[in-house]
C-alpha positions, 0 to 999 in steps of 0.5 A: 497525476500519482498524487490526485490518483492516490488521494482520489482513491483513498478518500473514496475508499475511506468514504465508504470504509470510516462512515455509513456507506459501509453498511450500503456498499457490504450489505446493499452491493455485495449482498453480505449478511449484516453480520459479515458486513460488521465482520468486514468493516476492521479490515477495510478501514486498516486498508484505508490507506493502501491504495495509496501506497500501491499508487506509491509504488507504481510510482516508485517502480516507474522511476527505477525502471526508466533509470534502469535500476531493477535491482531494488525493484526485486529487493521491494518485492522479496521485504513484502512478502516477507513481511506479509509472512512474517506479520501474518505469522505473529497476527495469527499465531501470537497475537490471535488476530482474526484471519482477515484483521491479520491478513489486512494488518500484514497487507499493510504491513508488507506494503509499507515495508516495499515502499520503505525499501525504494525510497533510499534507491528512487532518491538516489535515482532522481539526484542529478549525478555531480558534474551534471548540468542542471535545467537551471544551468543549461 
């Protein structure tokens, strides 16, 4: 189900971020002026694939939670932030970014370094431990 959801989101995000829709969904639903409708458009197309890490993550924190292993739940959360902070800091202040390119850019940035974070510890979670029966040998 995480996979079908985290695909569906992202090629419909990315319908509308990477073609023409962009214009009907900015300009036409959310009444933006064409000007601030072109102002959207960087942002939303580096977001294309975020939902699909927050689909990820939901994921990542279901299995970790069932097996009763918080710890890197908080572990994820606090490297997001940080890196959200961080990487907004240098987008804006280094690189002169404009605020929501940046803002986009350590979204991202952050997400990827949460979901980095629990791949080792969900990895770990799901390894059956040594000495325990197996489906196949039960």
């Amino acid at each position: 189900f995480a996979g079908g959801l985290a695909a569906a989101s992202v090629l419909t995000l990315g319908l509308i971020a990477l073609t023409r829709l962009s214009t009907v969904w900015f300009e036409g639903v959310s009444g933006l002026s064409p000007a601030l409708a072109a102002f959207a458009t960087t942002p939303i197309r580096i977001l294309v694939i975020f939902p699909a890490l927050g689909v990820l993550l939901s994921f990542q924190w279901g299995i970790l939670v069932k097996k009763r292993h918080t710890v890197p739940v908080t572990a994820a959360t606090i490297i997001e932030v940080l890196g959200i902070g961080i990487t907004l800091w240098v987008a804006i202040d280094v690189l002169d970014l404009v605020g929501a390119t940046a803002g986009a850019v350590a979204l991202l940035i952050g997400r990827v370094g949460g979901n980095l974070t629990l791949l080792w510890p969900c990895f770990r979670a799901l390894k059956p431990a040594v000495g325990t029966p197996t489906a196949e040998g039960q």
